[in-house]
N, C-alpha and C positions, 0 to 999 in steps of 0.2 A: 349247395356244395360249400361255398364262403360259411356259412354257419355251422355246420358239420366239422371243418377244418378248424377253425373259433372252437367248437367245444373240445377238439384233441388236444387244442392248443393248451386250452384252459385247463384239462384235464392233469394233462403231463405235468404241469405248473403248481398243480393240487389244488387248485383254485377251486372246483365243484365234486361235487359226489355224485356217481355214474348214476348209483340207484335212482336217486332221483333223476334227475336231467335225461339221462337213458330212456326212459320210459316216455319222454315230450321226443324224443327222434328215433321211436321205437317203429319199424318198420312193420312187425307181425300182426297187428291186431288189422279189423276193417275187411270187410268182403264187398267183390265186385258186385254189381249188378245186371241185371238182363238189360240192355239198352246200352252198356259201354262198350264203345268201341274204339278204334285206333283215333280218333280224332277226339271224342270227349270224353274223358274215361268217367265212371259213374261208380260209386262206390258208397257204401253206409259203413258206420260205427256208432258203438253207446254215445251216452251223453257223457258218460265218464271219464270220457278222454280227451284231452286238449292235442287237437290235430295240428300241427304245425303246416304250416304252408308250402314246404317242400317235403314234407312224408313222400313216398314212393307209393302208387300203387299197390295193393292189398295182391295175394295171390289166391286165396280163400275165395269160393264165389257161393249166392245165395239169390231164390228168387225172387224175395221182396224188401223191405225193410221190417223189422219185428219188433211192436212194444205190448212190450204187458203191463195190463194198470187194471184197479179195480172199480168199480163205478165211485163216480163221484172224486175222481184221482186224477190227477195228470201226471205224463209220464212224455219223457222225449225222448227221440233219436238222431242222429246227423246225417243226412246226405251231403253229398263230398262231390263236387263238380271240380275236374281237372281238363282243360281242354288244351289240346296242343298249342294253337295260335288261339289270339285274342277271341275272346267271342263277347260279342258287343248284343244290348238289348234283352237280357235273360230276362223271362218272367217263371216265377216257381210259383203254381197254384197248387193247393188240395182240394177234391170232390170230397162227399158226400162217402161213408163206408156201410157197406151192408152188410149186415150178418144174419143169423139164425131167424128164420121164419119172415124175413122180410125185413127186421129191424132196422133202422140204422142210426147211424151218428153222424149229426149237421157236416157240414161244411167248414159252419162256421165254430165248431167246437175242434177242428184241427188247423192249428196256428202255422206259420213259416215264417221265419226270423233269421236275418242275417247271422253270423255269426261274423263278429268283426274283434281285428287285433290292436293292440295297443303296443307302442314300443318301447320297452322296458331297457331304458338305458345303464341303469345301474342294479343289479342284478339284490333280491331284499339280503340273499345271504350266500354262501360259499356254494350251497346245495343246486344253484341257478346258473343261467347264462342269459345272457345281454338277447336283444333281441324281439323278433316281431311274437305276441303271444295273446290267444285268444281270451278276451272274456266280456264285451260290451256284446249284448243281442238287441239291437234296435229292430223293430218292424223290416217287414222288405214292405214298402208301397208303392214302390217305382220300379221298372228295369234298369236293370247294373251289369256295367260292361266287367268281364273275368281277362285275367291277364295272362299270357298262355305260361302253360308249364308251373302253376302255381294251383294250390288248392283251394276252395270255397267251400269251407261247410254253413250250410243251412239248418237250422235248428226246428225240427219238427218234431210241436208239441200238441199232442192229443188229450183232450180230458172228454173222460166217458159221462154221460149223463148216468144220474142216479134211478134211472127208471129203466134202464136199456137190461135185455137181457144177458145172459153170460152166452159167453161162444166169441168165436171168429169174425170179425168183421174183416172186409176186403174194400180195397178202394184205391186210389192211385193218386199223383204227382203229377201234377203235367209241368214241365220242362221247354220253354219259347224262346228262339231267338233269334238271334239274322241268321238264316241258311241252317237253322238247327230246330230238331223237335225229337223230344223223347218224352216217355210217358213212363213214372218209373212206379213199383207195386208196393202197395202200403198193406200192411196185415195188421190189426189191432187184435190182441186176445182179453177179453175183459171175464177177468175173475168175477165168480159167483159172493161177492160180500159190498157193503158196499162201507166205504170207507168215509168218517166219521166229519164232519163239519168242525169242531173241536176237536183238539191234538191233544194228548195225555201228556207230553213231557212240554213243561213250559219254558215258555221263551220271553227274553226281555231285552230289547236291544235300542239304541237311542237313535234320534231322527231327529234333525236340525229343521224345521218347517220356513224359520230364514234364510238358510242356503236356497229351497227351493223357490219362496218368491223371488229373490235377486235374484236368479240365473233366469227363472221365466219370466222375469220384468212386469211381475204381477203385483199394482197396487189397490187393486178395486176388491173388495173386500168380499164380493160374489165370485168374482174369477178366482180366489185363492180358495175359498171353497172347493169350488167347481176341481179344483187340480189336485186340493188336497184330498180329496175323495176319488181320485182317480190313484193316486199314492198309496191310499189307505186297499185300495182294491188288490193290488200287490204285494202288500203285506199279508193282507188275507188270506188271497190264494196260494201265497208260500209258507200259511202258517206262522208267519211272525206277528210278535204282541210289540208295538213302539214305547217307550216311556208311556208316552201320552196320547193316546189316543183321541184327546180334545183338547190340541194347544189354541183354540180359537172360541171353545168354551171357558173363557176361566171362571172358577171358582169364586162367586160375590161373595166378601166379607165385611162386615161392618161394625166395627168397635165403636164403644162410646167414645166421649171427648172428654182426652184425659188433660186435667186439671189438677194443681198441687194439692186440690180438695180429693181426688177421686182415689176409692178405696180399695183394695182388691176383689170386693166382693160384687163390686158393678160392674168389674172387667169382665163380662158375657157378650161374646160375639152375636153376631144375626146374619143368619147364611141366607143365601138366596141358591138354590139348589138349581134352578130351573134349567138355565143354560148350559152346565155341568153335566147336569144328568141325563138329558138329551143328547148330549155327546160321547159320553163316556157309555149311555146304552145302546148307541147306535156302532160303536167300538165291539162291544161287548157280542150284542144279539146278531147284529149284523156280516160282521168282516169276522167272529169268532175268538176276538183277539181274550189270550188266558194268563194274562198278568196288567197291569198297570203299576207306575209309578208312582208312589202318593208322597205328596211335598208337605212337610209340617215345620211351620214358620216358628223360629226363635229356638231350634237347635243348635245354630251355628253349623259348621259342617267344614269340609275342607280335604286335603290328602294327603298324603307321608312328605309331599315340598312345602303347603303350607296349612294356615285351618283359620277359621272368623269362628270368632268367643258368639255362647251363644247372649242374645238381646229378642227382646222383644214389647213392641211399641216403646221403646226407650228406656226399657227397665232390665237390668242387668240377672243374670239367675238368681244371684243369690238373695234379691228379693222379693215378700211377698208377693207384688203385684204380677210379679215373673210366676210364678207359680198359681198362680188364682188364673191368670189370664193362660197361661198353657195347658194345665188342666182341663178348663170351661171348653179350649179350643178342640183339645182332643177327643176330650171324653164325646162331642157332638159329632164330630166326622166319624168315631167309629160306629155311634149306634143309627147314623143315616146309614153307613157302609154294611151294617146287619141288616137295617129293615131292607135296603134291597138287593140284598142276597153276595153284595160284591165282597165281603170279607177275606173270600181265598185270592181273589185277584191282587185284590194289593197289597203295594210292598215299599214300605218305608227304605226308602236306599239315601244315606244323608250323608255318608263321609265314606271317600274311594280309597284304599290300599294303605291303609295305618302300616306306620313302620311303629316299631315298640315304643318308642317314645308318643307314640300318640293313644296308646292302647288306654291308658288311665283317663282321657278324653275321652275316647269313644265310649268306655265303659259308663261313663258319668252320663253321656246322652242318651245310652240303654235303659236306663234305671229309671232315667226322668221319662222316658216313651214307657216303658213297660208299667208304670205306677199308675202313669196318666189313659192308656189305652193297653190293656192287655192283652186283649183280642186281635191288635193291629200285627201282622209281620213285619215284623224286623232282619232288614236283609246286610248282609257285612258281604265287601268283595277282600274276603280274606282268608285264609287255610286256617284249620282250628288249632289255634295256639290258647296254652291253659289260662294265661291273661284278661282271654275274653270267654271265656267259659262265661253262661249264663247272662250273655249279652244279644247275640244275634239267635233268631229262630231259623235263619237258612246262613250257610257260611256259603260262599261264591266265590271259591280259590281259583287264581290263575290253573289252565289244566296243568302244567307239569311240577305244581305245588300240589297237587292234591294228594293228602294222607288216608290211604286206607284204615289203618290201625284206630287212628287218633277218630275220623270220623264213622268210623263202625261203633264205636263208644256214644258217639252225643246222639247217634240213630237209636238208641236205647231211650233216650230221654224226650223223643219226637222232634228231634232235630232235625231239618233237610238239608239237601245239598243241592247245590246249582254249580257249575262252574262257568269260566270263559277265556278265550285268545283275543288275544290285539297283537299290538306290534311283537307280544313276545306271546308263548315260546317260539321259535325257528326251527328248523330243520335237527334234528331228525323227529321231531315232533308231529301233530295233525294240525297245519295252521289255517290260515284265511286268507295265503297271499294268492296274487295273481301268475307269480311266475316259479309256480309248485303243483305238482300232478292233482289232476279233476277231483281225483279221490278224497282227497283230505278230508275235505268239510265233513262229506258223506259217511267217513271211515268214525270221524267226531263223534257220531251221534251213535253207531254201533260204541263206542268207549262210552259212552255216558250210559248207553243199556246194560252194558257189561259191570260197570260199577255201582249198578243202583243211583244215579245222581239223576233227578227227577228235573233239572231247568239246565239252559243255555242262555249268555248275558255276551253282547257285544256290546261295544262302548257307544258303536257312531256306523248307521249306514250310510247315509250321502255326504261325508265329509269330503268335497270336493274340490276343497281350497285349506292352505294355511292362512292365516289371515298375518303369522308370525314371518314365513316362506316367502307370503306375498301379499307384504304391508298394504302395498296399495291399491285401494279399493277399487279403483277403474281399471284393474290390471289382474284380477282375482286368476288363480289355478284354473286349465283346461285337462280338467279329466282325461279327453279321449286321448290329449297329447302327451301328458303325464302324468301316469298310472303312481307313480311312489304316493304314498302318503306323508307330506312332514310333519315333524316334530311342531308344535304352537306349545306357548306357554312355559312352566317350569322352566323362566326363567331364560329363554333362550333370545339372546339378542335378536330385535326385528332385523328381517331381510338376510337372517342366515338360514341356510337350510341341512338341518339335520335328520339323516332318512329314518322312519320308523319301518316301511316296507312297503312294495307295492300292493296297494290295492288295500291297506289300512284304513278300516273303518269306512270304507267304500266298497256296497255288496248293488246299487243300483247307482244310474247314472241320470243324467237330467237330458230330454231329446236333445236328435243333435243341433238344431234349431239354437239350441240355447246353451249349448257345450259352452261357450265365452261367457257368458252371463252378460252379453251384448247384443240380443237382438233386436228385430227393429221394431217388434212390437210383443204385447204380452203372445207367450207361447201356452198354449192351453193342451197341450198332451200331456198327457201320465209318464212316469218314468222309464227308463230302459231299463230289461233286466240285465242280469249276469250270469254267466257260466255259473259261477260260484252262488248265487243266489240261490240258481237252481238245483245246485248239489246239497245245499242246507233242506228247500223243500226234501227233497229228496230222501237226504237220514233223517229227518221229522217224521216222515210217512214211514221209512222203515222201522222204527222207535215204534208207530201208533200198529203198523202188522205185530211187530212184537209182546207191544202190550194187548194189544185184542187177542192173538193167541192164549195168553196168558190168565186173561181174563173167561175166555173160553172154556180153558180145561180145570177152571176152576169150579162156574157155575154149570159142568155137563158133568160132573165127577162119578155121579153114579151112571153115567149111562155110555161112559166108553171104556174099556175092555182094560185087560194092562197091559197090555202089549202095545195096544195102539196110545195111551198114555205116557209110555218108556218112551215110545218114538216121538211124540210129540212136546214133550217136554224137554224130550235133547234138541229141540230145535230152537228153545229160548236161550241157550248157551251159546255165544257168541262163537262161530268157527276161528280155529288159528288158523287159517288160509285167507278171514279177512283181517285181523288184528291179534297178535298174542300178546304183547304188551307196547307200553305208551309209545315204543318208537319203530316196533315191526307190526307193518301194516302194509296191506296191497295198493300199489298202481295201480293193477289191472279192474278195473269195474267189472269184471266175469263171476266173481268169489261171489261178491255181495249180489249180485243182480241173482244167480243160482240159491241162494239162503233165501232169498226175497220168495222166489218162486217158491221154494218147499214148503216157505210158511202159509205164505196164500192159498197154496193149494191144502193145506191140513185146516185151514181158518172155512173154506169155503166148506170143506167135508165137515167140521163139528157143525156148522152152520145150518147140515140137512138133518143132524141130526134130532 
């Protein structure tokens, strides 16, 4: 009630926009379930939606919970535990589901995960309110006392094995506590396709591997392994490609010894490939990751606040040796990056968000990359402005900079396009914050199918500290306690903090063991997800439905009908009931979850055919 009266308050004040906020203390969505009664009420919703803690009661009733996923997919839904008085000791387990002719699916292939809230004190923009708001899922591995008359969603998430057959699986939740026991109905429907180990729209997002050993107080060079690969499993399974997917592999290089004698022509490196490419293919084959980050020394680089000239080994561009040794350099990393097949994956990304004054820079680093490696991608996080024509091979504009017109044009010339959010755009936009409807991220990834833009680039997943916010080191940022993301750098006096928005550049969190970056010894678990982490898997998977349809009715062309062609073809056209443009777009996860279905089910029929 105190928060309800808080958002009237704010409201009348003009302080938020209903649309959005409305929809976080929207009463209508969520059906009962069989097992709720006056004392625990028991209730399910999508994943799509951020349950607030005092939502009411659903009136809507259903008799199990319902997800649909295709093999080889995961897919999740919330159970919603509201008890009158406390109820101390809950355990929530899943069995085993059975379907068609006996099948079934593990136990251990349906998760349960807390859903837990963070408290968002200062709200990212006018569109929000202050307040308790979900998005950390750490594991449940212990009983947890519920506080009465409040809500607790549980995040159950099922992925189908890729051998199971299609149909209904059935199976249950078992629900334990002091003086309580319910047993609530899980239905799995697993579409007839199975869905692809690699994603067709790529992904490029950055990961700090320092933030994670300091928080888990990991110095032993096996134990960061050990956790970075439990990291990398998470990325995987949501589809995301990091920068680097071997920051523990670096790349040996070995220059001669330069000497006032030495010529430009003995400036030829000696790579040592070994430990690189063991990582970078265990990135690749393994976790499915569909871009990397490639670092080429003696560009210089830098961003529209400042930039470093480029040098290399001591020699300045404009000489010789600069060019003998940058050449030699390059020309080597692309044709190892031909011989084993990684060409499409990488992507030279050397200078972030040129304002015009840097454009004649960037340009000049294009020229010298594109002479030296032509083959290599060249990525600019910039909208196409005529300045840099014939400089970047993908352009990677902020999303509410992105020009149709202008990049319909350079798509003529084998251009791509990527885009991304950080701290900006805001509201009425699709962003990434935490104190903004479930939908966004998910809504994202429909807008990037809708516009033909074939990649997504985040700047930073576990930025969990300003290091500017909070100079000091024995005192670093707690995530779970403070969702904002601050401002570091450009220039901002230490120990002031400037908000970029909550949950900036933080889509996973570190256990809570090691929330402080204090505990008492190395912490060896894997990360927590996010609400939001899992809404990006999410329009990832609806992006790879969309392009497999696509791809479908291409290679069955002679053998479906036109009628059935009409109809399926209209289903690659993004509905206006989930997005008509960049700033009308759905709350409700109902739109998209119903297109999801239609596709599937037209993907699963070309599939017999």
């Amino acid at each position: 009630m105190v928060r309800r009266i808080l958002y009237l308050v704010l409201l009348l004040a003009g302080q938020v926009v209903s649309a959005q906020t409305g929809d976080y203390l929207n009463s209508s969505y969520g059906e009962l379930l069989a097992g709720s009664t006056g004392k625990v009420g028991l209730w399910w919703a999508s994943s799509g939606w951020k349950i607030g803690t005092d939502k009411p009661l659903p009136t809507a009733e259903s008799r199990a919970i319902t997800i649909r996923t295709a093999r080889n997919e995961a897919e999740a839904a919330q159970l919603v535990v509201r008890p009158v008085s406390a109820l101390t000791g809950l355990t929530v387990r899943a069995g085993e589901l059975t379907g068609p002719g006996g099948a079934t699916i593990p136990a251990g292939n349906v998760e349960v995960l807390l859903v837990r809230y963070v408290n968002v004190e200062r709200p990212t923009d006018k569109s929000s309110t202050p307040g308790l708001w979900p998005d950390p899922l750490p594991p449940l591995k212990s009983p947890i006392d519920l506080d009465a008359d409040k809500n607790q969603p549980f995040w159950i998430r099922v992925k189908a094995p890729r051998d199971v057959p299609a149909g209904i699986y059935k199976g249950s939740i078992r629900l334990r506590g002091q003086n309580y026991s319910a047993d609530v109905a899980l239905h799995v429907e697993v579409y007839d396709f199975i869905l692809p180990d690699r994603m067709t729209c790529t992904t490029a997002f950055g990961f700090s591997p320092g933030n994670v050993f300091r928080y888990h107080k990991l110095n032993d060079p096996g134990q960061r392994r050990q956790v970075l690969d439990k990291y990398w499993a998470s990325f995987g399974a949501h589809h995301i490609s990091p920068y680097d997917p071997a920051p523990l592999d670096d790349l040996k290089v070995t220059w001669p010894e330069v000497t006032t004698s030495t010529t430009p022509d003995q400036l030829k490196p000696v790579f040592d490939w070994t430990a690189w490419d063991t990582g970078m293919g265990r990135g690749i084959d393994h976790y499915h990751f569909n871009s990397f980050r490639l670092r080429i020394p003696g560009l210089g680089g830098g961003t529209f606040h400042s930039r470093r000239e480029p040098e290399l080994l001591g020699y300045s561009e404009d000489t010789p040796h600069y060019k003998a040794a940058f050449n030699a350099y390059c020309r080597q990393v692309q044709e190892h990056l031909r011989e084993k097949g990684w060409l499409d994956e990488a992507f030279v990304y050397w200078f972030d968000e040129p304002a015009p004054k840097d454009y004649e820079f960037v340009m000049n680093g294009f020229e010298k990359l594109k002479a030296a490696a032509p083959d290599i991608t060249r990525m600019l996080t910039e909208q196409v402005e005529p300045n840099l024509v014939g400089g970047p091979d993908i352009w990677c504009a902020i999303s509410n900079q992105y020009k149709p017109e202008r990049s319909e044009e350079r798509r003529k010339h084998g251009e791509k396009f990527w885009w991304y959010v950080c701290t900006g755009p805001k509201a009425p936009y699709c962003t990434l914050f935490i104190d903004h409807p479930g939908t966004e991220l998910r809504v994202w990834l429909w807008q990037t199918w809708q516009r033909n833009i074939e990649g997504i680039l985040v700047w930073q997943t576990n930025y969990w500290t300003s290091p500017t916010a909070f100079p000091d080191p024995e005192h670093p940022q707690n995530p779970y306690e403070d969702p904002m993301g601050w401002r570091t750098g450009y220039s901002t006096p230490k120990g002031e903090k400037r908000p970029w928005g909550n949950g900036d550049g933080r889509f996973i969190y570190p256990p809570i063991a090691a929330a402080d970056a204090h505990p008492s010894g190395p912490v060896l678990d894997g990360p927590v997800d996010s609400i939001r982490w899992e809404m990006l898997r999410d329009g990832i998977e609806d992006y790879e439905y969309l392009a497999t349809l696509k791809r479908l009715l291409e290679s069955k062309k002679n053998e479906i009908n036109a009628g059935l062609r009409e109809e399926y073809t209209a289903l690659l056209e993004v509905p206006g009931d989930i997005t008509s443009d960049m700033t009308t777009f759905t709350k409700d996860p109902a739109p998209i979850e119903a297109q999801r279905d239609r596709i599937a089910r037209a993907i699963a029929r070309l599939n017999r055919l």
